[in-house]
Backbone as CSV, one residue per row, in Angstrom:
resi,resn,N_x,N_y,N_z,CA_x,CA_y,CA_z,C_x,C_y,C_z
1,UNK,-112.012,-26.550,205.522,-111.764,-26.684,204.100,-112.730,-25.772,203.349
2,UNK,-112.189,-24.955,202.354,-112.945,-24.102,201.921,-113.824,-24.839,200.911
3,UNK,-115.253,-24.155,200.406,-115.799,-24.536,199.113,-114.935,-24.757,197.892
4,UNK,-114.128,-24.092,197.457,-113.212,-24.583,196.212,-112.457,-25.689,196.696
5,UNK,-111.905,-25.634,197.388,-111.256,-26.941,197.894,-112.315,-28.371,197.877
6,UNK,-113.384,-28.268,198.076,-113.960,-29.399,198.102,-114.350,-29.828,196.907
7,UNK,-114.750,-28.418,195.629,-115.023,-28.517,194.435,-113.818,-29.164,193.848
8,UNK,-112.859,-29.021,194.066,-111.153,-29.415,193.470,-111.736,-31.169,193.601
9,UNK,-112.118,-31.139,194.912,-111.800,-32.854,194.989,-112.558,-33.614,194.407
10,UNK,-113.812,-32.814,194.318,-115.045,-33.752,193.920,-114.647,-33.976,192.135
11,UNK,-114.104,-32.727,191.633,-113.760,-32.778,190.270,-112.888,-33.908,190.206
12,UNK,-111.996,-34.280,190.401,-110.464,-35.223,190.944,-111.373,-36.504,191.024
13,UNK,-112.026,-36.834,191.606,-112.782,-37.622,191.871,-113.861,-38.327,190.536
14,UNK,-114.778,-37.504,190.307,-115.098,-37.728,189.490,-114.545,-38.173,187.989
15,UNK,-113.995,-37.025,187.832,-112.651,-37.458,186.691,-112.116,-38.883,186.452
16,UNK,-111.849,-39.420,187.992,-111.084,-40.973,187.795,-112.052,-41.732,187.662
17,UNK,-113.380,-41.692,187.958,-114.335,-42.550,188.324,-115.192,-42.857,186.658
18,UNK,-114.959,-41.379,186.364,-115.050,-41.135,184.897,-114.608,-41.982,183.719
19,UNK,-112.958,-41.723,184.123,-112.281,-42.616,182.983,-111.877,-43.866,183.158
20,UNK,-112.588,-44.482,184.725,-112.338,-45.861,184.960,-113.587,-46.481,183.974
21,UNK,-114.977,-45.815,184.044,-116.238,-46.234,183.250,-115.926,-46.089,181.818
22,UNK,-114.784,-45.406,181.304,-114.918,-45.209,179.788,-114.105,-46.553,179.391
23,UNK,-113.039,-46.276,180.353,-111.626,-47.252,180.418,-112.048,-48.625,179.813
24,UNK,-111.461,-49.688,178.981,-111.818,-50.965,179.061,-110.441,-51.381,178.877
25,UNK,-110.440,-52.732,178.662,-108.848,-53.405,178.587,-108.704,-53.414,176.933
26,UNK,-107.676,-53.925,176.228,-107.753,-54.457,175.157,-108.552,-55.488,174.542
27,UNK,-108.807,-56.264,175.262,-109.935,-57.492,175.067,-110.872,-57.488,175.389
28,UNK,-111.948,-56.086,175.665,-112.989,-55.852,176.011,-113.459,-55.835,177.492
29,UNK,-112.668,-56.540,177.837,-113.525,-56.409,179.305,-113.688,-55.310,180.119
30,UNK,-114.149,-54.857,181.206,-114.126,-54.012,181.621,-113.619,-53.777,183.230
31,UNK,-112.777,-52.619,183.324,-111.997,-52.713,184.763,-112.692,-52.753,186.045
32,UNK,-113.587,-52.907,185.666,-114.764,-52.196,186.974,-115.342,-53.793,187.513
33,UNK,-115.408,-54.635,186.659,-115.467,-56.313,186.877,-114.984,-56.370,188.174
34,UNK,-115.486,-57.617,189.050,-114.935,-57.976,189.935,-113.842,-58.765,189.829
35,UNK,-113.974,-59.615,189.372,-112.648,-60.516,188.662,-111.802,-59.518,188.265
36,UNK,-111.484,-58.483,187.285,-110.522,-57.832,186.692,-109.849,-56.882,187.996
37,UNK,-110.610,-56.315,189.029,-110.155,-55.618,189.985,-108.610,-56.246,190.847
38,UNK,-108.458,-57.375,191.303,-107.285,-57.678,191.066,-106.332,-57.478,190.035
39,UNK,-106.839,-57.740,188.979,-105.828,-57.962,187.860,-105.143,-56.935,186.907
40,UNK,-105.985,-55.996,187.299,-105.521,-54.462,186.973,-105.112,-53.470,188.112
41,UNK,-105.499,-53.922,189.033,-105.479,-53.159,190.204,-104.431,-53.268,191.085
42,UNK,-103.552,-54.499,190.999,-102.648,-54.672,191.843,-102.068,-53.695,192.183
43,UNK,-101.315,-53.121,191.517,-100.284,-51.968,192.425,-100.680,-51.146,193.375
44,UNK,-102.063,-49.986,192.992,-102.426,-49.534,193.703,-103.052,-50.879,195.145
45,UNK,-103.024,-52.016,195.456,-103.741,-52.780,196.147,-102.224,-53.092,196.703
46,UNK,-101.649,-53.554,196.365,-100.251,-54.039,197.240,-98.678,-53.289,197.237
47,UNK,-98.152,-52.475,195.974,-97.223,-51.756,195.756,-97.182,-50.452,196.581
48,UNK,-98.191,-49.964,196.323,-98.136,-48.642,197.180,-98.568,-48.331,198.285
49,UNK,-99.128,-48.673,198.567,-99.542,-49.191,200.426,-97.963,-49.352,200.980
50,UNK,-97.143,-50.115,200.612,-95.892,-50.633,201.192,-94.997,-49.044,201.188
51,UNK,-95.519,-48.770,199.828,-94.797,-46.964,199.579,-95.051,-46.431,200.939
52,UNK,-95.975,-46.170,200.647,-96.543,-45.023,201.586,-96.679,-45.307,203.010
53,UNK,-96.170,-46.765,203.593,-96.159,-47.061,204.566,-94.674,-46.726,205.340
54,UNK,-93.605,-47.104,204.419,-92.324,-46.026,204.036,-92.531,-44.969,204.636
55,UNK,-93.525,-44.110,204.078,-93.264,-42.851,204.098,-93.941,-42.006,205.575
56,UNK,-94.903,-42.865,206.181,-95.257,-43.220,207.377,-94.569,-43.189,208.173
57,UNK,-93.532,-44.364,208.228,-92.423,-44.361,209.426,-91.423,-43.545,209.171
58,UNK,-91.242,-42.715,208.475,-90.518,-41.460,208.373,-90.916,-40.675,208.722
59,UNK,-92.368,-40.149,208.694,-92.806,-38.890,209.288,-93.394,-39.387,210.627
60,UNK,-93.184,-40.576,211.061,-93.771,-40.794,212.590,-92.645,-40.569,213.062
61,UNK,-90.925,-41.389,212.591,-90.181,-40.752,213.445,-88.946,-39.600,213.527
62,UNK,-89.149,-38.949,211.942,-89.048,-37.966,211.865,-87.386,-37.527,212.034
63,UNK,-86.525,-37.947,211.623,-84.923,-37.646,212.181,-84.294,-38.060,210.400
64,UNK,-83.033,-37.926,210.979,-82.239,-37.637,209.781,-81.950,-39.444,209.409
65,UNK,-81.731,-40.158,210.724,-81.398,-41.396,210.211,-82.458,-42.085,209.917
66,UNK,-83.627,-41.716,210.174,-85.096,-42.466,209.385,-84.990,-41.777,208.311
67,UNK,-84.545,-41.166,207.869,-84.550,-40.755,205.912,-84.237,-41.863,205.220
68,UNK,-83.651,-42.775,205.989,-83.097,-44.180,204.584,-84.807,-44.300,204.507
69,UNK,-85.632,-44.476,205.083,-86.574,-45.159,204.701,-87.367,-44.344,203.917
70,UNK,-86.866,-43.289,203.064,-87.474,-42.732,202.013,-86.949,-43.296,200.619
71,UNK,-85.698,-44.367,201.204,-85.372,-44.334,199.475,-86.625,-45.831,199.194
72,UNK,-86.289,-46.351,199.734,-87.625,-48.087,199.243,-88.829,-47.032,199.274
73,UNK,-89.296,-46.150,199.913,-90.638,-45.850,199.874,-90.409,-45.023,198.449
74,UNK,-89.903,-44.336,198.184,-89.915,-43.191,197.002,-89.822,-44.271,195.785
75,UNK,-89.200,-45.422,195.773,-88.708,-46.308,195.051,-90.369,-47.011,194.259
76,UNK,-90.917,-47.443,195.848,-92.067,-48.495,195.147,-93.392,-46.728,195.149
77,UNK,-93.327,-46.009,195.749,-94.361,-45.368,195.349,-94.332,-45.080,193.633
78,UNK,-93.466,-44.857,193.063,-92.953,-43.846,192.080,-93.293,-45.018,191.338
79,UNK,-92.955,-46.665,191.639,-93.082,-47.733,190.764,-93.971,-48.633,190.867
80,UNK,-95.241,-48.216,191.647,-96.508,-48.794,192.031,-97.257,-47.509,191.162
81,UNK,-97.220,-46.601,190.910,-97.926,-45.676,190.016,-97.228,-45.916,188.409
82,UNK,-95.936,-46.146,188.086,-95.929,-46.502,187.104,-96.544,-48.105,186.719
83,UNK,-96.578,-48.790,187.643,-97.186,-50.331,187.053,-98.957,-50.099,186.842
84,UNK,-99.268,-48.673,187.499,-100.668,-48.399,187.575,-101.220,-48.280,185.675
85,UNK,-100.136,-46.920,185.755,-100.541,-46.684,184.576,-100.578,-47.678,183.493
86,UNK,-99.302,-48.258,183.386,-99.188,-49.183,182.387,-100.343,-50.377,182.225
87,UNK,-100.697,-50.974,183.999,-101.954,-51.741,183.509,-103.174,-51.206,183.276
88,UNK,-103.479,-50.150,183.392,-104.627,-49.813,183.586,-104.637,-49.342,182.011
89,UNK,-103.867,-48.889,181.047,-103.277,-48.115,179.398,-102.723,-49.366,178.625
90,UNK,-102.285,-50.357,179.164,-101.534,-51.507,178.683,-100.184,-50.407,177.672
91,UNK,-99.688,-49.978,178.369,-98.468,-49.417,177.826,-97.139,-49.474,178.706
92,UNK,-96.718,-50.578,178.811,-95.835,-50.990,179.192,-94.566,-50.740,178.573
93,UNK,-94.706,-51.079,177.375,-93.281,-49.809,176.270,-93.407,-48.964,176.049
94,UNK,-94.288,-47.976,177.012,-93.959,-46.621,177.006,-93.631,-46.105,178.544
95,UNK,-94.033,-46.935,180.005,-93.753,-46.606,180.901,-92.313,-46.828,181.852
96,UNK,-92.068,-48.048,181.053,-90.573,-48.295,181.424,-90.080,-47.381,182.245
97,UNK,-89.674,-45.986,181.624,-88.629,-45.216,182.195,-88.879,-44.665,183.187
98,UNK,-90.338,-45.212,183.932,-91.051,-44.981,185.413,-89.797,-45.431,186.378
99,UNK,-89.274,-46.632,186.060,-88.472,-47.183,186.813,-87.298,-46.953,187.002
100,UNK,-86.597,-45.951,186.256,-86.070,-45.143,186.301,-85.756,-44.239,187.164
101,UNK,-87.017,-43.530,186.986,-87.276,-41.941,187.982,-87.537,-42.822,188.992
102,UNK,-88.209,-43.535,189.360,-88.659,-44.439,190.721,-87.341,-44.205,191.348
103,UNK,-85.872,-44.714,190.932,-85.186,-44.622,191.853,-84.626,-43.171,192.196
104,UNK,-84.280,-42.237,190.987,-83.900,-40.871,190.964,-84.789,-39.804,192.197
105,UNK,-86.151,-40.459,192.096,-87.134,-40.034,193.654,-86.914,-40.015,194.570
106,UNK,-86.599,-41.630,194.853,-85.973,-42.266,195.825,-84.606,-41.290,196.794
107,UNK,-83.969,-41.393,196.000,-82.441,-40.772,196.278,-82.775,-39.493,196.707
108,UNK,-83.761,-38.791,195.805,-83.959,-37.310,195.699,-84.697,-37.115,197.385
109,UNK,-85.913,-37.911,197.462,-86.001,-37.728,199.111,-85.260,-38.042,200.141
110,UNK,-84.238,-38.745,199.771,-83.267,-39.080,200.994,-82.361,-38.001,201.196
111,UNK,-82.422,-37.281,199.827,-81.300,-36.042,199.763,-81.505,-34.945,200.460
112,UNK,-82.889,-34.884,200.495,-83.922,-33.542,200.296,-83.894,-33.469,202.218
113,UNK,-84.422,-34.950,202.892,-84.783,-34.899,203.779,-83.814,-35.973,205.420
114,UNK,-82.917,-36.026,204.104,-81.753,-36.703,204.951,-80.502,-36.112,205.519
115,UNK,-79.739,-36.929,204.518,-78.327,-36.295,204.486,-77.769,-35.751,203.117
116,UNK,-77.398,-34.290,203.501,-77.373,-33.560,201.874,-76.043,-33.714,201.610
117,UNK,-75.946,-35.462,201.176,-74.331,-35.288,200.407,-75.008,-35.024,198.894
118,UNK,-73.883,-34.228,198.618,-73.679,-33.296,197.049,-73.819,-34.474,196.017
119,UNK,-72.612,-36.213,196.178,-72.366,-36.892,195.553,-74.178,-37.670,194.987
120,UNK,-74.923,-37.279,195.680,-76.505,-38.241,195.942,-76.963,-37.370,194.882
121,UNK,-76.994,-36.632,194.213,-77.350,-35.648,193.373,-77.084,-35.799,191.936
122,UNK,-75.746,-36.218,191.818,-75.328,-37.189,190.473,-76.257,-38.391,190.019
123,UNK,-76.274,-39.310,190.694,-77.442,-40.164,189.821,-79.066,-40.083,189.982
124,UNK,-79.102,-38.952,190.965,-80.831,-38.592,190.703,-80.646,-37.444,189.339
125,UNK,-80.003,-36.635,188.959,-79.585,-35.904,187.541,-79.589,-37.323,186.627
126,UNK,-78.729,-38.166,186.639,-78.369,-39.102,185.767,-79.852,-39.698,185.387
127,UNK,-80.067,-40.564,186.606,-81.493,-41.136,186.212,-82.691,-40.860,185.795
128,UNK,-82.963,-39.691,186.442,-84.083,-38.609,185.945,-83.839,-37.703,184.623
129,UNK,-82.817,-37.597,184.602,-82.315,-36.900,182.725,-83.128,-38.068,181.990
130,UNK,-82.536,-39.382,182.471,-82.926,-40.614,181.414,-83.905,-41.296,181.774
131,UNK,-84.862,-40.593,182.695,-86.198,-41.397,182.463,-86.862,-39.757,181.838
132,UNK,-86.680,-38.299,182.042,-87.548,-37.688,181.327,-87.085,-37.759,179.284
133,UNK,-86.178,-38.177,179.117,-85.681,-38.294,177.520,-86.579,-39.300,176.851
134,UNK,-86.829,-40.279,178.115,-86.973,-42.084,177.392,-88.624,-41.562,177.239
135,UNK,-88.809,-40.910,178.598,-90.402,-40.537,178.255,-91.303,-40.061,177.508
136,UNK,-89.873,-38.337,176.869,-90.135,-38.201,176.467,-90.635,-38.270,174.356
137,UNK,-89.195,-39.341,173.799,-89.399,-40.018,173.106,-90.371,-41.124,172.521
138,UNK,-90.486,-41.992,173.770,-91.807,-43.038,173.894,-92.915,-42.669,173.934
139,UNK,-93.308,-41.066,174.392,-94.891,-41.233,174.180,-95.417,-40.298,173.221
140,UNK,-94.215,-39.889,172.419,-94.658,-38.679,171.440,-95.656,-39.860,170.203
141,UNK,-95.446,-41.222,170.202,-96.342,-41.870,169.455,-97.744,-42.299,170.233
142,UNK,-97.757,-42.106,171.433,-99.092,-42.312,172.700,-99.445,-41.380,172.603
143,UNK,-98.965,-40.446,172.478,-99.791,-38.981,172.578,-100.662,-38.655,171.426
144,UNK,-100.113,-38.936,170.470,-100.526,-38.721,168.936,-101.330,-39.450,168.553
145,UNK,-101.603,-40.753,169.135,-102.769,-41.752,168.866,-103.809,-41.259,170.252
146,UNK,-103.832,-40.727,171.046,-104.585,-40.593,171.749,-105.352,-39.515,171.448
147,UNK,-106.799,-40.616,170.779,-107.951,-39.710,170.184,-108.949,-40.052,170.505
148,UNK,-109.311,-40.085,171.883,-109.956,-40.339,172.508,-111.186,-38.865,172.853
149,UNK,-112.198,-38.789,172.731,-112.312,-37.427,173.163,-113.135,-37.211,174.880
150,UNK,-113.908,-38.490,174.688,-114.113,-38.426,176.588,-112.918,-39.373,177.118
151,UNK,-112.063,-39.504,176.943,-110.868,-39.921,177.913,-110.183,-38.267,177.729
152,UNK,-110.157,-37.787,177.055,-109.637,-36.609,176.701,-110.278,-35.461,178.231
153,UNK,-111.299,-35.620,177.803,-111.881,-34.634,178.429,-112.306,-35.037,180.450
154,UNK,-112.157,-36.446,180.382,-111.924,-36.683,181.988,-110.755,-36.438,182.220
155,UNK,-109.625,-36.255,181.365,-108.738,-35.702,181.731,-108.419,-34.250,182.590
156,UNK,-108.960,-33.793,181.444,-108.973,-32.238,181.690,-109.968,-31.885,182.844
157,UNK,-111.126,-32.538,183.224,-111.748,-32.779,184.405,-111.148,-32.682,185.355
158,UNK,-109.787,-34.040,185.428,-109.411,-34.082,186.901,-108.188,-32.693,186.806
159,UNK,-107.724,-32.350,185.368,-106.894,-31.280,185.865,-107.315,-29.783,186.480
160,UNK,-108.314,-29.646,185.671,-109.713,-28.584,186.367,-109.372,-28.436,187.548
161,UNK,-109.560,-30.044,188.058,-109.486,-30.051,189.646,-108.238,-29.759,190.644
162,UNK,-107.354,-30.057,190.101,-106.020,-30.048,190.814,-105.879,-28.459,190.286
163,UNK,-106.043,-27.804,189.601,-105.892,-26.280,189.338,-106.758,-25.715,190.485
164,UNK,-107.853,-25.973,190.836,-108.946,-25.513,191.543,-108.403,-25.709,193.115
165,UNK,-107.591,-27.438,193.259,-107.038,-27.176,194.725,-105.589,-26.400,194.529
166,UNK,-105.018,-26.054,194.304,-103.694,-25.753,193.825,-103.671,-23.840,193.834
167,UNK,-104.751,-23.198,193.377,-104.924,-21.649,193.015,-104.818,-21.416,194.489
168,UNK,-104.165,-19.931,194.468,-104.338,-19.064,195.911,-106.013,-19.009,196.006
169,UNK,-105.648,-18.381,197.118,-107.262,-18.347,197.871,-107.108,-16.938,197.892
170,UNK,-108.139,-16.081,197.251,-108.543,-14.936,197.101,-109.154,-14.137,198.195
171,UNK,-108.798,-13.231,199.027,-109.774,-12.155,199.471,-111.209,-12.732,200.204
172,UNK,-111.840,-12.833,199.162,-113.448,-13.262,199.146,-113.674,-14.755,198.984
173,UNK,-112.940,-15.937,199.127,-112.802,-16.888,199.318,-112.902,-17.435,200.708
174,UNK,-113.525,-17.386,201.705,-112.956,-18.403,202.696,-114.458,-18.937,203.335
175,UNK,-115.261,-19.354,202.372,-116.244,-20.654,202.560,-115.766,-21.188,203.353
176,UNK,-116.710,-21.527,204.686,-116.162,-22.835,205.454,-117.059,-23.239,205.561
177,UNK,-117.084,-24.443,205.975,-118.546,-25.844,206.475,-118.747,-25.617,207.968
């Protein structure tokens, strides 16, 4: 792993760790509590584990008829990150249309990595048209109240970072450990 690559992660890292310390709930408390760690935390603790466990026995056994098991995995990953956001933002009427795309994912990896019927393509268009519309309607008032300036800026932190793992690797780049 090269030096930028590790810089990418540590940024990524930091970033979340960042805006979990700025983060509080509506009622003051704070997410970092032991008590609240359940209570905000669920999805990532039980929803997506099950995702990604999905997505596990697909790439362990690797064939066209283990693709069904991308649609439940694409399903709860896509909808264990939307229940993330929403508890962790308490914006639940704005994430809705997570559940949406959750299934349009779903379909879309079974399509991608299954069986490419044409007809599977219609309601990942359908659903995903109408979760990026709903999204994008619902958060043009989240966006606009979000005046935050260090939530702002751990933002841009962790995107730093994902730019940093994401860029070609240059010439004069190949740091190794």
């Amino acid at each position: 792993m090269t030096m930028r690559r590790n810089y990418g992660v540590i940024a990524i890292v930091a970033g979340l760790i960042w805006l979990l310390i700025q983060a509080q709930s509506t009622d003051g408390r704070s997410y970092t509590e032991p008590g609240n760690i359940f209570a905000y935390f669920w999805p990532m603790l039980f929803v997506l584990p099950i995702g990604v466990f999905f997505h596990v026995a697909y790439l362990y056994k690797r064939s066209r008829a283990a693709a069904g098991l991308l649609i439940p995995g694409g399903i709860l990953v896509v909808s264990g990150l939307t229940c993330q956001v929403a508890m962790l933002f308490d914006a639940w009427g704005t994430m809705w249309p997570g559940f949406l795309l959750a299934v349009a994912f779903g379909l879309l990896e079974f399509y991608l990595f299954g069986f490419r019927l044409f007809w599977l393509l219609l309601p990942v268009f359908v659903l995903g048209s109408c979760a990026i519309i709903f999204f994008s309607l619902l958060s043009l008032g989240a966006i606009a109240s979000f005046n935050s300036l260090q939530g702002l800026t751990a933002c841009f932190v962790i995107l730093g970072g994902l730019l940093v793992l994401l860029m070609k690797r240059s010439g004069s780049d190949h740091d190794k450990f």
